[in-house]
Every structure is written in C-alpha cells, then in structure tokens.
N, C-alpha and C positions, 0 to 999 in steps of 0.2 A: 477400766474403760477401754472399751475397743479402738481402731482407727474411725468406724462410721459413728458412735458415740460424739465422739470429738467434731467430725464434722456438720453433725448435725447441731450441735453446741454451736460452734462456730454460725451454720447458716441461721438458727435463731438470732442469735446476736446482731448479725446484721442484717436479717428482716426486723430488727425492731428497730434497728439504727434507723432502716429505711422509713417505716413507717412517722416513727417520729418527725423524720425530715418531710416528709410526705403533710402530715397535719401539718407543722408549722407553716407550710407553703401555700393549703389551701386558709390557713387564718388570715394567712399576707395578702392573699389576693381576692378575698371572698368574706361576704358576712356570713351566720349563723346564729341560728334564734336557740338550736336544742342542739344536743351532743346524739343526737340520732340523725340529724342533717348530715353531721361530718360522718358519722359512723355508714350511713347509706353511700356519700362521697368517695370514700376509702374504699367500699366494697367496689364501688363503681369503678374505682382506679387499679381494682386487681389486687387488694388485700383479703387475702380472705379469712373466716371467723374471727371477723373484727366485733366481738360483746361493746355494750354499754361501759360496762367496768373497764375494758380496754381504753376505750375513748376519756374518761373519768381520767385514768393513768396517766394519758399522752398530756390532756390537759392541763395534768397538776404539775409533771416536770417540764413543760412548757413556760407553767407559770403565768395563764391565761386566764381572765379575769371575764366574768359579763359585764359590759358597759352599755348603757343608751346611744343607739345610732342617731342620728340627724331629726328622724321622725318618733324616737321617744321610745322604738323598739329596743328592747336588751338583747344583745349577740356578745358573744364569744371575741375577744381582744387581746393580741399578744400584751405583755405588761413587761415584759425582761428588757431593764432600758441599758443594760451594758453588753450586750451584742451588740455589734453591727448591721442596720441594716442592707438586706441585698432586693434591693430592686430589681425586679424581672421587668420583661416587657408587656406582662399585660396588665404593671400597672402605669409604665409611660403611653400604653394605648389607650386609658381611661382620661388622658387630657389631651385638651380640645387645643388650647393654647397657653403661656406664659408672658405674662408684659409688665409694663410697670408704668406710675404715672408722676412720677417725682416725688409722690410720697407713700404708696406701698406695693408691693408685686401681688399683682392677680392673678390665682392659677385657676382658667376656666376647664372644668371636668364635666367629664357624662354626667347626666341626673345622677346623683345618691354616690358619685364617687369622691366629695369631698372631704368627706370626715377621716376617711381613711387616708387620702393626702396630707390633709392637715398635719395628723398622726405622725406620718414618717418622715414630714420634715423636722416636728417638734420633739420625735426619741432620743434627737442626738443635740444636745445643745452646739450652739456655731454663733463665734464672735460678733457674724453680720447679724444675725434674726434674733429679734425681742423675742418675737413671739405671732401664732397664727391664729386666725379667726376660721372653721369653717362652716360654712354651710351647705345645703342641700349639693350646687355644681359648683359652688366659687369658695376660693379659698384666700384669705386676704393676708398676706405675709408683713408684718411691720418691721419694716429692718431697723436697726439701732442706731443707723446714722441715715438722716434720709441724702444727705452728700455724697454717701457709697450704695446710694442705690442701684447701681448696675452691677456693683461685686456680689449687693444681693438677690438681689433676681439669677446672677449665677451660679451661687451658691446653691437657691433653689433648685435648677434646672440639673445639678447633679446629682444632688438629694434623689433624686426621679429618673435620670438615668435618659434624661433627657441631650440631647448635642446643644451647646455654646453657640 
C-alpha cells in the first residue's frame, strides 16, 4: 500500500465519521417520513453519492427507529438512550417559552416542535422529572416533587440549552 493508498483510507474513514455525525444531527433537529428525505438532505449538505443503502447503514448504527410524530405520521427517531444528549441552538430556537405553575413546567414550542422536546428531556432520566406529556406546541413536564418545582423547571431549561 502506497502513501496516497493510506491516505485516502484515512480520508474515507473520516468522511464517513462525518457523515454519520452529519445524519445524527439532522435526526436531532428535523423529522423524516423516508430514508430518501435524509439521503436528498446529505446531498444537499455536500455529501456526495450518498445510495439508499448508505442511508439504511447510517440508520442502523445510529440505531434509529420509526416512530409516530404528534399527528400519527411515522419518521425516523434517534433510540440510543446512553449517549448524551447535545442540544444545539436550533432546537432552543423551537421554544417560545418555559414556566411553571406550581404543579407542572410548561414548555411552549413552535407548532409540531413538541414531541421532539418532550423526547430530549425524557432520554436522560433526572431525579427532579417523573416524567413528560407532549403535544402538538406544549410540553407538560411533571416534576417528582411539585415542592422542588423551580429546580425543575431548571432542570428543564438545561435539558434545552436554554439560560437560568
């Protein structure tokens, strides 16, 4: 194997690194109905001869499941609940606000951005949150002690990547 052998090994390796990071990114912040939405995506993003089969691949060690969105459509959902989630900002730009009312935090979203909220608060279990309800823009967080309800409404607002 030559020197350009090797580094073109190399540059495969980490266009595929990238790419992988690349689909995980638009799962995080975008729905998808077909593996030809992302695969058109990708192109768009500057990957190119991105196949069906490719997209299939990224998928499966993603470990991305179809689920029912809010309105009953099936898209495309990260499932790997032992990463961490990384909140970017355009999904704290999808809410409108965060409050609370002494018995649960309401997180109000764009139309159709709840579900996915809901999601990345409940990936990661946390002492303050039972658990979350979402809907269509609203997202109703039940904290475990409604006494420490401002630790969780903070809790939230990190979750998201939101400021305190």
């Amino acid at each position: 194997m030559n020197v350009s052998d090797v580094h073109g090994a190399i540059d495969a390796l980490s266009s595929d690194e990238n790419i992988t990071t690349a689909c995980k990114r638009l799962l995080q912040q975008q729905s998808f109905s077909t593996q030809d939405d992302i695969r058109q995506r990708l192109i768009d993003m500057g990957y190119d001869d991105v196949s069906q089969s490719t997209v299939s691949r990224l998928l499966s060690r993603l470990g991305v499941a179809k689920v029912p969105n809010a309105y009953g459509k099936k898209v495309y959902c990260l499932t790997v609940e032992n990463e961490p989630v990384q909140v970017g900002s355009s999904i704290s730009s999808q809410i409108e606000f965060i409050t609370h009312n002494q018995l649960v935090v309401v997180v109000k979203t764009h139309p159709g951005g709840a579900q996915l909220v809901a999601r990345l608060i409940d990936i990661q279990p946390h002492a303050e949150i039972l658990g979350t309800v979402g809907g269509n823009d609203t997202v109703m967080v039940a904290p475990k002690d409604i006494n420490r309800i401002e630790q969780c409404e903070r809790v939230v607002k990190a979750r998201l990547g939101i400021p305190a």
